[in-house]
N, CA, C and O atoms as a Tinker XYZ file with bonds, in Angstrom:
   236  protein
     1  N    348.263000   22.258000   57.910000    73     2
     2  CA   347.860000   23.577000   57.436000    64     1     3
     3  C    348.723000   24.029000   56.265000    63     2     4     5
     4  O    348.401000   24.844000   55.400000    81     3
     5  N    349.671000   23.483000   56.360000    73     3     6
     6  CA   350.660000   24.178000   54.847000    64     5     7
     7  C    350.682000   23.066000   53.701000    63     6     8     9
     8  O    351.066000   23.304000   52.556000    81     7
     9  N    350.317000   22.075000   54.052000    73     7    10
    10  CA   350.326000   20.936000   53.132000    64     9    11
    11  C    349.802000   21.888000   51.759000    63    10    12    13
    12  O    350.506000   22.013000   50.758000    81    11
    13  N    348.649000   22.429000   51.888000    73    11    14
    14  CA   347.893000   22.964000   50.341000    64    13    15
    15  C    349.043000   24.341000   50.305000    63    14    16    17
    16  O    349.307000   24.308000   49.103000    81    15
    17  N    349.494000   24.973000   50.608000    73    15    18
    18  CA   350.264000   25.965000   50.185000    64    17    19
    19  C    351.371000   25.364000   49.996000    63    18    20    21
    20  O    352.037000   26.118000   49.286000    81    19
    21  N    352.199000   24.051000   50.317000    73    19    22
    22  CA   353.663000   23.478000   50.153000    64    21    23
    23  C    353.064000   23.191000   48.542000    63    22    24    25
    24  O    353.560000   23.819000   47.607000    81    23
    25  N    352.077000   22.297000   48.338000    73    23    26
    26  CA   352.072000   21.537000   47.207000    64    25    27
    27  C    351.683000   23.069000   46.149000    63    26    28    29
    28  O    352.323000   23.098000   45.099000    81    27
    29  N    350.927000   23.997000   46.335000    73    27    30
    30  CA   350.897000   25.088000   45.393000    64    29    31
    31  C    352.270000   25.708000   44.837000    63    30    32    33
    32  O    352.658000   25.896000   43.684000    81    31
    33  N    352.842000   25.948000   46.048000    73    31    34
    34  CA   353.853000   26.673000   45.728000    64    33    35
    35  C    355.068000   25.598000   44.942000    63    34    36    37
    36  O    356.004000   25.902000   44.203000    81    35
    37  N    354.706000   24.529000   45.341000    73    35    38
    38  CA   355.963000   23.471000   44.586000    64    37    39
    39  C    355.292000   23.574000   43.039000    63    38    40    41
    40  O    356.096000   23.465000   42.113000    81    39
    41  N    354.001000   23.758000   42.733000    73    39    42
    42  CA   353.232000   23.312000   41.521000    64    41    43
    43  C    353.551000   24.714000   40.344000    63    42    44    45
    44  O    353.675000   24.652000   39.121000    81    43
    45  N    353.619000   25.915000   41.250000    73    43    46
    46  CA   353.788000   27.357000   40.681000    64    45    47
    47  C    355.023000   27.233000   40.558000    63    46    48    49
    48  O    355.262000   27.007000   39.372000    81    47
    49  N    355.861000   27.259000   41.108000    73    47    50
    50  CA   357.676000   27.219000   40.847000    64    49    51
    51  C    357.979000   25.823000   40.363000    63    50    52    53
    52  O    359.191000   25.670000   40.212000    81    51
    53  N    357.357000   24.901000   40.112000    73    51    54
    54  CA   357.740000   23.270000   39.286000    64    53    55
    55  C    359.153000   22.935000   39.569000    63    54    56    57
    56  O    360.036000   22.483000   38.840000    81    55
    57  N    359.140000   23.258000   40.754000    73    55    58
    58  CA   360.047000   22.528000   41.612000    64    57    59
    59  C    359.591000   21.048000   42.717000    63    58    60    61
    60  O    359.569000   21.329000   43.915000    81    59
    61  N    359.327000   19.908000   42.432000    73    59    62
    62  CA   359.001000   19.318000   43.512000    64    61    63
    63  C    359.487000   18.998000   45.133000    63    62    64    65
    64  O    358.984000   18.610000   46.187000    81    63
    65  N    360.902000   19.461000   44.554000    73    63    66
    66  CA   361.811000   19.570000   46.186000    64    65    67
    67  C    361.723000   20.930000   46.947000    63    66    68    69
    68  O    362.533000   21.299000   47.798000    81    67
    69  N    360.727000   21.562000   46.560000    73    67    70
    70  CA   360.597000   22.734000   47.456000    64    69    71
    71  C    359.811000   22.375000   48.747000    63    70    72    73
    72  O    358.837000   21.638000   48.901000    81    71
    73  N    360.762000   23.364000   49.916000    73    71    74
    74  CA   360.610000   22.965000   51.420000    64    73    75
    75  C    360.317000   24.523000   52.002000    63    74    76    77
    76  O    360.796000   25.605000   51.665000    81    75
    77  N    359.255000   24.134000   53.093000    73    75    78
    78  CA   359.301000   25.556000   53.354000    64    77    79
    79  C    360.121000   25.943000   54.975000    63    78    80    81
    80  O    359.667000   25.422000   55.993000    81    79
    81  N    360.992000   26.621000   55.028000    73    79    82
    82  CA   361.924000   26.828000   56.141000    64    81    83
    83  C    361.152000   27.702000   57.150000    63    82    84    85
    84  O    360.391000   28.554000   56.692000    81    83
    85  N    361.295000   27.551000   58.632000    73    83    86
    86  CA   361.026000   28.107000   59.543000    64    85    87
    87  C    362.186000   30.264000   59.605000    63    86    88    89
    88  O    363.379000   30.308000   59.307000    81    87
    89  N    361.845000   30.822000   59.785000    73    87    90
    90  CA   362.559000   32.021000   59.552000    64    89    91
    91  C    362.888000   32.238000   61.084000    63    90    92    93
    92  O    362.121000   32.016000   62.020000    81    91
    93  N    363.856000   32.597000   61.135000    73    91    94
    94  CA   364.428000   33.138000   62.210000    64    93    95
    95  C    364.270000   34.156000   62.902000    63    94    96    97
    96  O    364.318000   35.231000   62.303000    81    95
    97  N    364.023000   34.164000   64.433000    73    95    98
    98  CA   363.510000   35.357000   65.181000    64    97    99
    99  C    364.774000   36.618000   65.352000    63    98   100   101
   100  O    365.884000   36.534000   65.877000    81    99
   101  N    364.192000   37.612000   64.778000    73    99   102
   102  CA   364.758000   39.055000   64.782000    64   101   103
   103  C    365.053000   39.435000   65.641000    63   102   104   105
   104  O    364.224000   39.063000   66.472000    81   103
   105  N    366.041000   40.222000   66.259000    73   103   106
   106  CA   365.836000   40.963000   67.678000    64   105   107
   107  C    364.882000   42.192000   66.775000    63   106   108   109
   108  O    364.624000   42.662000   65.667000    81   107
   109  N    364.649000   42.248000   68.100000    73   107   110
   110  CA   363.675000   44.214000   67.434000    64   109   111
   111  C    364.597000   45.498000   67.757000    63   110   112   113
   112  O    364.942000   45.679000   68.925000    81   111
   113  N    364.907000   46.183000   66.982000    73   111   114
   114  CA   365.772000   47.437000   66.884000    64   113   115
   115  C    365.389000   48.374000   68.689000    63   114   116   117
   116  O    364.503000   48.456000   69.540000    81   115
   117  N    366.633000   48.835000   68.411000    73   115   118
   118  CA   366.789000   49.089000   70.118000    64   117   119
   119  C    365.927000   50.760000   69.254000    63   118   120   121
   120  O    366.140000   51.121000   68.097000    81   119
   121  N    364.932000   51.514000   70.337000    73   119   122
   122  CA   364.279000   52.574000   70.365000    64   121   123
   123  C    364.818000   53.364000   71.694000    63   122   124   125
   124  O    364.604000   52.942000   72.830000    81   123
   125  N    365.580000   54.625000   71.395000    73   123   126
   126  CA   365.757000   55.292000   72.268000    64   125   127
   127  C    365.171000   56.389000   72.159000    63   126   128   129
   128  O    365.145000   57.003000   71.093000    81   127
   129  N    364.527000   56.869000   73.402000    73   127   130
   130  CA   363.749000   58.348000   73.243000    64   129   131
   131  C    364.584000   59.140000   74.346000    63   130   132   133
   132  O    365.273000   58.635000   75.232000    81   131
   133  N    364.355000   60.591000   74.078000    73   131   134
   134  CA   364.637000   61.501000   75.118000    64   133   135
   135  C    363.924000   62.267000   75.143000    63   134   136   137
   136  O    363.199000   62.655000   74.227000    81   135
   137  N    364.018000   62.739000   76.520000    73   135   138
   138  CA   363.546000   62.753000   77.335000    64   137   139
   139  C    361.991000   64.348000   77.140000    63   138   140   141
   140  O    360.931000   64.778000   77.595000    81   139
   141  N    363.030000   64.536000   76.150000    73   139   142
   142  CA   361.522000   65.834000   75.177000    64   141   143
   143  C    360.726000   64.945000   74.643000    63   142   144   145
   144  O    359.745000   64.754000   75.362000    81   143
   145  N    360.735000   64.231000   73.551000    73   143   146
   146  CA   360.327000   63.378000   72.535000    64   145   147
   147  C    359.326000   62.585000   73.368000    63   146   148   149
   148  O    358.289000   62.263000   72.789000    81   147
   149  N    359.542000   62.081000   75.135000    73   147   150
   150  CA   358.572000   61.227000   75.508000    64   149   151
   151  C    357.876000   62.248000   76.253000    63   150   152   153
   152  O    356.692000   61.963000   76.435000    81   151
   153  N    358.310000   63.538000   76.823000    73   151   154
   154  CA   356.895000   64.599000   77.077000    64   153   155
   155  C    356.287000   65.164000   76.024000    63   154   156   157
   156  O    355.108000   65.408000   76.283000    81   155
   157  N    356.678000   65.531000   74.723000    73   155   158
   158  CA   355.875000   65.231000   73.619000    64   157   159
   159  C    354.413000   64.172000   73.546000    63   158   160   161
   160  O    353.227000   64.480000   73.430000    81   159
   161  N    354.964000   63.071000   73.647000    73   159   162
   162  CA   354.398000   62.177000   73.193000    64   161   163
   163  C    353.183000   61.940000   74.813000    63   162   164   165
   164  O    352.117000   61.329000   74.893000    81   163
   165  N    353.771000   62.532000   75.614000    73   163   166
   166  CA   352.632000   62.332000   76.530000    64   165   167
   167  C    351.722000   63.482000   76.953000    63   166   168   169
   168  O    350.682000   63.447000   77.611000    81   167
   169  N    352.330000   64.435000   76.449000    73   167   170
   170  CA   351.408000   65.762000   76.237000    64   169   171
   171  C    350.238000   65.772000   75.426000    63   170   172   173
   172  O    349.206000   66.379000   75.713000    81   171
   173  N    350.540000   64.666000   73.783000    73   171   174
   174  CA   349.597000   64.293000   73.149000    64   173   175
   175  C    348.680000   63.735000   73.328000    63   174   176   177
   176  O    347.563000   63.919000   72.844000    81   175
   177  N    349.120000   62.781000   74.234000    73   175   178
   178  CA   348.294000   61.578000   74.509000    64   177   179
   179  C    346.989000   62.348000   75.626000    63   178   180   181
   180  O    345.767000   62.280000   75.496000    81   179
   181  N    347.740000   63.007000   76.622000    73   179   182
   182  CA   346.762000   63.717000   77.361000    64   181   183
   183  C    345.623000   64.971000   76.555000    63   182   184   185
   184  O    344.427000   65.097000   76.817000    81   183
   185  N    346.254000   65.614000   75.755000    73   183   186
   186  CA   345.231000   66.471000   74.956000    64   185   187
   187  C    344.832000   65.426000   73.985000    63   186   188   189
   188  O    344.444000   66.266000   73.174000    81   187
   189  N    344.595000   64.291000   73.371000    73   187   190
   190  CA   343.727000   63.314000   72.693000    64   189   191
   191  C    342.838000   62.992000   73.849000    63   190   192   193
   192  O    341.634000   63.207000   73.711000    81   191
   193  N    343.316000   62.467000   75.052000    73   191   194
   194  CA   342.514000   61.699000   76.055000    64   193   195
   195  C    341.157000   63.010000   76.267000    63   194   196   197
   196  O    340.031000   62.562000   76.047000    81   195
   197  N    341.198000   63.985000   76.523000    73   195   198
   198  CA   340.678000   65.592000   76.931000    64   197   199
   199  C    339.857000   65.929000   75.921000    63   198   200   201
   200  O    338.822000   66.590000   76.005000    81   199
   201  N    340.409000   65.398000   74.844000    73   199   202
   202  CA   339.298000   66.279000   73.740000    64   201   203
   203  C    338.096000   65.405000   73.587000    63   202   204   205
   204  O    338.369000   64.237000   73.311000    81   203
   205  N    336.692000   65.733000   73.715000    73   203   206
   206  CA   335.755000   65.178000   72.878000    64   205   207
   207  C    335.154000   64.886000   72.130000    63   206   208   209
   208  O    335.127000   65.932000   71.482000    81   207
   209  N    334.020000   63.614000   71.137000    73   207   210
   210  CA   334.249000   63.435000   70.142000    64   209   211
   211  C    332.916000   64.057000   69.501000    63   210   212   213
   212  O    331.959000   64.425000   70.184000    81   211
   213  N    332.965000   64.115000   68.373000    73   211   214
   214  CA   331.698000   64.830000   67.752000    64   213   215
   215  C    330.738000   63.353000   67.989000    63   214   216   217
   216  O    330.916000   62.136000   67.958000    81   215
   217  N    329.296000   64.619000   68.316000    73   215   218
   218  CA   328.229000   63.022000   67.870000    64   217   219
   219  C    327.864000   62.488000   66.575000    63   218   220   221
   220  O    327.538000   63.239000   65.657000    81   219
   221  N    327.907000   60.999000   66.431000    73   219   222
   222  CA   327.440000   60.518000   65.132000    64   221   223
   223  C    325.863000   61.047000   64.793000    63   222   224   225
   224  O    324.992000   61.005000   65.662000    81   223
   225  N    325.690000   61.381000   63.885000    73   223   226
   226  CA   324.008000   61.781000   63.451000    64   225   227
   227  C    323.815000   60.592000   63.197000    63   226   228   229
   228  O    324.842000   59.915000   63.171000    81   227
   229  N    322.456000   59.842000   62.907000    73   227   230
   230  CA   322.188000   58.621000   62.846000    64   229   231
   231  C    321.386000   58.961000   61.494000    63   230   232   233
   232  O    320.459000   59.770000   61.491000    81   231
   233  N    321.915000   58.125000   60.097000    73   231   234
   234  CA   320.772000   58.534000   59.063000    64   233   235
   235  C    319.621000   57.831000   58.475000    63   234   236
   236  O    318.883000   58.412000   57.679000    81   235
């Protein structure tokens, strides 16, 4: 699958020793909420869930 993007990208940068490296897994940034911020966020969620949606007109 990378064969046609190895040989492009070696052909665009005219480098023939270009290699393409595997990237290294990130941790994911630590997310802390408190304890307002997640009844916020679930207060929303319940008045989104509650509200209804307009009907589509069909044209």
């Amino acid at each position: 699958f990378e064969k046609p993007f190895l040989w492009l990208a070696r052909k665009l940068i005219g480098d023939g020793n270009l290699e393409f490296v595997a990237m290294p897994a990130l941790v994911p940034p630590e997310v802390t909420m408190d304890p307002q911020w997640q009844n916020q966020i679930e207060k929303d969620l319940k008045e989104a869930q509650d509200t209804a949606l307009p009907e589509e007109d069909e044209d």
